[in-house]
ROLOGU-333344 format. One record per residue: y, x, z of N, C-alpha, C in turn. Coordinates in steps of 0.02 Angstrom, whole numbers, plus 32768, in hexadecimal, padded with zeros to 4 digits. Example, Ala and Ser with C-alpha at 12.3 -4.5 7.8 and 13.67 -1.06 7.14 Angstrom:
7EE4829481867F1F826781867F5B82948186/7F90828281627FCB82AC816580028285818A/
END
This chain:
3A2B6330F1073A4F636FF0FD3A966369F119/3AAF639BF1533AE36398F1613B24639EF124/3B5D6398F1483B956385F1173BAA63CCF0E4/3BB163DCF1303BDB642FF1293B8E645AF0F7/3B586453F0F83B376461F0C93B306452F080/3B3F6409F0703B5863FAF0383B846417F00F/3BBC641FF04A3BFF641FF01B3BF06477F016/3BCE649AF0323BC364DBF0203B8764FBEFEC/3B6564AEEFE33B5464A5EF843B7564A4EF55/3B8E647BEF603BE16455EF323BFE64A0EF21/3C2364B6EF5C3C4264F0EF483C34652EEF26/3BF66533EF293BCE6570EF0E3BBF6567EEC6/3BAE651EEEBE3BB264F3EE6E3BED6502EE49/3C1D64EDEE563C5D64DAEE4C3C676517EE3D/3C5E6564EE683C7965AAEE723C5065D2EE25/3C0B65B4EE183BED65CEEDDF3C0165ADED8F/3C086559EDA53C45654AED5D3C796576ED4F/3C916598ED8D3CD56593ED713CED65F3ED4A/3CA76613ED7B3C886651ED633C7C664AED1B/3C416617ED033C36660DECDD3C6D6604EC98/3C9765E6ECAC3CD065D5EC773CEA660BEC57/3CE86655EC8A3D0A6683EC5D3D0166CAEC56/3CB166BDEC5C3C8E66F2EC6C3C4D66E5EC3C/3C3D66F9EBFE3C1066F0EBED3BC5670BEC01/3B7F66EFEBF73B406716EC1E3B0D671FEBEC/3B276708EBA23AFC671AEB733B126736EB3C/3ADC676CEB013B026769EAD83B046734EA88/3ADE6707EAB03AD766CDEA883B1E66ADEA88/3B34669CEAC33B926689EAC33BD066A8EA84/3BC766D6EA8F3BE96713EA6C3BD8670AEA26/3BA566FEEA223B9766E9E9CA3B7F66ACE9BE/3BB56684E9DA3BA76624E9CD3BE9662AE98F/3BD0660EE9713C0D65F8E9213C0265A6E91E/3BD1659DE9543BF4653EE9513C2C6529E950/3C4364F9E9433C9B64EBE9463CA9649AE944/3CD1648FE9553CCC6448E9423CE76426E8E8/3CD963F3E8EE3CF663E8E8A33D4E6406E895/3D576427E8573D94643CE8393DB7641FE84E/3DC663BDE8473DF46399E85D3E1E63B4E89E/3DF263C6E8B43DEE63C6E92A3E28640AE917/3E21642FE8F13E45646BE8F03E976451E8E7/3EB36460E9203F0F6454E91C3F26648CE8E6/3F4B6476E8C23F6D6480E8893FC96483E8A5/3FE16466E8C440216481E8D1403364C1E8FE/406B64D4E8E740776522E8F640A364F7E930/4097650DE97840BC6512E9B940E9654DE9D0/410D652FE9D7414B657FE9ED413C658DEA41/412A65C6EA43412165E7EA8641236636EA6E/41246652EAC3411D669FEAB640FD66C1EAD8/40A166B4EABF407D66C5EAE6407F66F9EAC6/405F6736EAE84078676DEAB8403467A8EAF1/3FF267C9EAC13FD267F3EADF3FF36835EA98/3FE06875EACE3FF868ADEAB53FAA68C9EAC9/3F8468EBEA8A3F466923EA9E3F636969EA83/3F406997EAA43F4C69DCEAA53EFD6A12EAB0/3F066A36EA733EC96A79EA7D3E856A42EA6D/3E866A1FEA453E4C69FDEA2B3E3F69FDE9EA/3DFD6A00E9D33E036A13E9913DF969D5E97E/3E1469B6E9343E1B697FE9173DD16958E8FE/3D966962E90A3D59693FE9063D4A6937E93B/3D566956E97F3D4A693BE9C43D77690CE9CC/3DB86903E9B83DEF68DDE9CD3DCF689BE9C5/3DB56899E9803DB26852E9583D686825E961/3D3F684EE9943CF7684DE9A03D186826E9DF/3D386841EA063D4B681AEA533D6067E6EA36/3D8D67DCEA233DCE6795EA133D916765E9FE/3D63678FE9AF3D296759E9873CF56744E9CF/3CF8676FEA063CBC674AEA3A3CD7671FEA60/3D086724EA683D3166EEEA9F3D5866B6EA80/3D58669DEA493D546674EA283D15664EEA0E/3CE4667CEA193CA16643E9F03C946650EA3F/3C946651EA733C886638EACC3CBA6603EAC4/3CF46600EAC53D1965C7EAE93D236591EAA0/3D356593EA553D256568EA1E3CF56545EA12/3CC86542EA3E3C6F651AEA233C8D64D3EA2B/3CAA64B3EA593CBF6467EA5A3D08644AEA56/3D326476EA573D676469EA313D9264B3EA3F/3DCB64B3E9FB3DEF64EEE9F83E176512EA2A/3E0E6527EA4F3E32653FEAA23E5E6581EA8D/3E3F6597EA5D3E6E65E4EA4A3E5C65E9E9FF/3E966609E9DB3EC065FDE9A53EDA6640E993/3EB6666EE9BF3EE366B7E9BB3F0466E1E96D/3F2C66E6E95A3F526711E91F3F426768E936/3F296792E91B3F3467DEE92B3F4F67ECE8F3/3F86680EE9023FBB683FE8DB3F9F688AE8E3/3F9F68A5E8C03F8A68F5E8B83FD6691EE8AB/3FF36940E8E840256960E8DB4013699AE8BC/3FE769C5E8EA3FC86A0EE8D83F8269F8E8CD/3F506A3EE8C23F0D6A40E8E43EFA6A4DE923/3F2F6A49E9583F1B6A4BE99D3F4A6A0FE9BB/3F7769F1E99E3FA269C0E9C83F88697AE98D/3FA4693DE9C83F8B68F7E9AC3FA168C9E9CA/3FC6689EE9B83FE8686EE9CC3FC1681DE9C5/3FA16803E9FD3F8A67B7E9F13FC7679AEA06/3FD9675BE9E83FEA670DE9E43FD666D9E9DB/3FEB6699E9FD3FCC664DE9EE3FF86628E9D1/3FFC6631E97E40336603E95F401B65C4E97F/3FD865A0E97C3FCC6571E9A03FCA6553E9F6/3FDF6588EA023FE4658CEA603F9B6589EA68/3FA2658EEAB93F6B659BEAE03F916594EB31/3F486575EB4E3F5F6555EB8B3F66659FEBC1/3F84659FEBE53F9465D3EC1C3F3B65FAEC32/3F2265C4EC533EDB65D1EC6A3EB765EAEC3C/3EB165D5EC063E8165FFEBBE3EA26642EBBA/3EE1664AEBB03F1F667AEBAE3EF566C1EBD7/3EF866A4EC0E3EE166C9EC4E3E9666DAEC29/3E6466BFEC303E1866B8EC153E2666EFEBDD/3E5666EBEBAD3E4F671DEB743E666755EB77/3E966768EBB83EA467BAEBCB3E8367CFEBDE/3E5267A8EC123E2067C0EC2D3DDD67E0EC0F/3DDA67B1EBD23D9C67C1EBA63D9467F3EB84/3DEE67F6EB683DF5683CEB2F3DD66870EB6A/3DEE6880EBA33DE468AAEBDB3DAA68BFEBE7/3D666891EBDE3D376881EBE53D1D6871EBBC/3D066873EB893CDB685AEB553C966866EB66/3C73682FEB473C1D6829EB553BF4687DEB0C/3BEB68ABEB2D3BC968D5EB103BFD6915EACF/3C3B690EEAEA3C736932EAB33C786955EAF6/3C676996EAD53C9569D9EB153CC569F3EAFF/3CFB69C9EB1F3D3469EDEAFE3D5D6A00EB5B/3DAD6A32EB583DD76A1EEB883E1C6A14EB6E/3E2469DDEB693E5969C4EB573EA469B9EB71/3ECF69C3EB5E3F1C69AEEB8E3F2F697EEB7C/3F27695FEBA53F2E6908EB933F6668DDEBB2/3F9968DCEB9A3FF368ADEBC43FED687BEB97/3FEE6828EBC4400F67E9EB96405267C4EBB8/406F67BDEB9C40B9677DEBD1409E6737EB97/40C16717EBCC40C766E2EBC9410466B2EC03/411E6679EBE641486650EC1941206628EC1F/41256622EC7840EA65EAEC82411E65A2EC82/40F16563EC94411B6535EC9A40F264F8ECCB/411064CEECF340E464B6ED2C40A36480ED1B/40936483ECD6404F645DECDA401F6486ECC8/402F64D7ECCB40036512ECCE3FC2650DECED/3F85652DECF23F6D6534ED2F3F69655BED6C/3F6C6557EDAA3F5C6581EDDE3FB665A0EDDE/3FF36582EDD64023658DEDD24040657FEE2E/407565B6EE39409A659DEE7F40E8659BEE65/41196582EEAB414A656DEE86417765B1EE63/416765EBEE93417D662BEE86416C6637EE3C/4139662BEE1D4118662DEDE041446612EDA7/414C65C2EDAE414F659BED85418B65B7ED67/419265A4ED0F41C565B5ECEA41D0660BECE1/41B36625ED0041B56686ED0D41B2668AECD0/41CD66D9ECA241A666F1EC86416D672DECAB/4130671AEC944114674AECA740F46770EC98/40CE67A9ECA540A967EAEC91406C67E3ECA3/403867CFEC843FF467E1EC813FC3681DEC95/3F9C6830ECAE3F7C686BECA43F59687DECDA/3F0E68A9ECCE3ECF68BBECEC3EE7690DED0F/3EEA6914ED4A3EF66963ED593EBD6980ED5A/3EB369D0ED393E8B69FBED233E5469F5ED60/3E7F69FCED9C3E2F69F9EDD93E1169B1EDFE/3E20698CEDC83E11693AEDD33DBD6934EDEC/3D9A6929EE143D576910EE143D4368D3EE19/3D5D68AEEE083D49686EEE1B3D2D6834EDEB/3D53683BEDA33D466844ED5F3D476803ED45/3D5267CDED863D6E6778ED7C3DB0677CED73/3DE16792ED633E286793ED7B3E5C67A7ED4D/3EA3678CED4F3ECF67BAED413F1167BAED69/3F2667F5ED5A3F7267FCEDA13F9A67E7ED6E/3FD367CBED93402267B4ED7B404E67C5EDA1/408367D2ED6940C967D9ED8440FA67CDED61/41216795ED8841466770ED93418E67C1ED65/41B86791ED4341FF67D4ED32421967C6ED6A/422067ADEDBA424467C0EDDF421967E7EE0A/41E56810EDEA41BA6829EE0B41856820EE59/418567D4EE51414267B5EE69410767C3EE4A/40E267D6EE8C409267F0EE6D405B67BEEE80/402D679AEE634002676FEE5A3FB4678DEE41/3F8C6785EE653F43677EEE5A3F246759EE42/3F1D672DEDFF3EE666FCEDE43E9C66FCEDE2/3E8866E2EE133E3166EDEE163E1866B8EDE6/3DE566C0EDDA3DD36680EDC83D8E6663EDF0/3D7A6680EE1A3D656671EE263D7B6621EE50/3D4A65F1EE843D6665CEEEAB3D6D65D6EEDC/3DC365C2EEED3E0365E0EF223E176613EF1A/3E1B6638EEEC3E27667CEEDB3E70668AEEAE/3E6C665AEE8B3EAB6654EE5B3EED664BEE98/3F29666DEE663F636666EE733F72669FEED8/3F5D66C5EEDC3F6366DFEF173F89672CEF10/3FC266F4EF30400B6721EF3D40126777EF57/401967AEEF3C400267EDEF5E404F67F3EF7A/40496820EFA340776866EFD340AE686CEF99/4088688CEF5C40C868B5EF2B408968A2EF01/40B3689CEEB7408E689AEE79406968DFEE69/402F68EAEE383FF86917EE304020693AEDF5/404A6913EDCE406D6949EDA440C26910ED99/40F3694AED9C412C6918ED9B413A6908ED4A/416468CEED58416768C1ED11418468E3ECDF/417768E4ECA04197690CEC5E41A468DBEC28/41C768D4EC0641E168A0EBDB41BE68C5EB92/4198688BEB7C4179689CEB4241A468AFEB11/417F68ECEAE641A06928EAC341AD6915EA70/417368DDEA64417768B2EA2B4188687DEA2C/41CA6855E9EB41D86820E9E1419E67E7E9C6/418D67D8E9D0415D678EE9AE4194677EE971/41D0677AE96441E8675DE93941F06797E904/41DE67C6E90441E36811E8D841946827E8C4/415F6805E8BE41216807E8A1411667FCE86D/415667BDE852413D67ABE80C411F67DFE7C2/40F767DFE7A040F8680CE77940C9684CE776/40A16838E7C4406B6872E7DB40296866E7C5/40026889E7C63FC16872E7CA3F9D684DE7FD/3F8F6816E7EC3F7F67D7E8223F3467C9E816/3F0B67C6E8573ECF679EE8513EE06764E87D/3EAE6715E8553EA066EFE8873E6966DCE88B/3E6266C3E8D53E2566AFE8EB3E04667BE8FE/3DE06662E8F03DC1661AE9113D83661AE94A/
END
């Protein structure tokens, strides 16, 4: 078998892991409550400010997405930790007192966006500051705060756009070679989140495992 045929196995492999990672194909995924032992569960509160904002969703769809994308990515160890705050019955504030890595970060805007079998349309903004052991980070990137988010005529349905507060616009595919690809002008410019993270205390909070 020639070379250049190989490595165009490899790649097509590699291109369906990585599909695979954040795209669920069953609804067996979605309703896994395996977990690992309690111990495995981190217990210290990490200071960050990851910060998702939902909008025009009703509060049993909200908590159906977050509960599926946690029993997909929790079956072998705890990857997301999400807090939902209930401001209204149409607004909702997630947090990771426990953090969450950039790449999952990404994986979970995408999901709320997308959920396996919830028809909802959701308005979905998260920031976050990235920092350089991120993934799929450039140097323009690193340390940013940035703006999260899926535009309304998105088809592609692997992805999310970023932007940079000096209004750098970024494409995250996930697919492979797809991540991190620099656009013309950002898909929406940035807006500085409208809620404090440090002004929640005292709300109605769900968490999730």
């Amino acid at each position: 078998m020639e070379i250049k045929t190989i490595l165009t196995i490899v790649g097509l492999i590699a291109t369906g892991l990585v599909i695979k990672s954040c795209v669920p194909t069953t609804n067996k995924e979605t309703q896994n409550t395996d977990r690992p032992t309690k111990t495995a569960k981190p217990t210290e509160t990490i200071e960050n400010d990851k910060l998702v904002v939902v909008r025009d969703v009703k509060p049993d769809k909200i908590k159906q997405a977050i509960q599926q994308f946690c029993n997909i990515y929790n079956q072998e160890s705890y990857r997301a930790l999400p807090e939902l705050t209930i401001i209204s019955d149409k607004v909702y504030v997630i947090t990771f007192p426990k953090d969450i890595d950039f790449e999952t970060f990404c994986y979970f805007v995408n999901y709320l966006h997308y959920p396996n079998e919830i028809f909802y349309k959701p308005n979905i903004t998260a920031w976050t500051t990235t920092s350089s052991g991120d993934s799929w980070m450039k140097d323009d990137i690193v340390g940013e705060k940035v703006m999260l988010y899926i535009p309304k005529d998105d088809q592609d349905y692997d992805n999310v756009y970023l932007t940079t507060s000096d209004n750098l616009g970024y494409k995250m595919g996930f697919a492979l070679g797809e991540a991190s690809q620099r656009l013309d002008k950002p898909r929406q410019p940035f807006q500085k989140p409208t809620i404090n993270i440090n002004k929640l205390e005292g709300m109605e909070t769900v968490n999730f495992e």
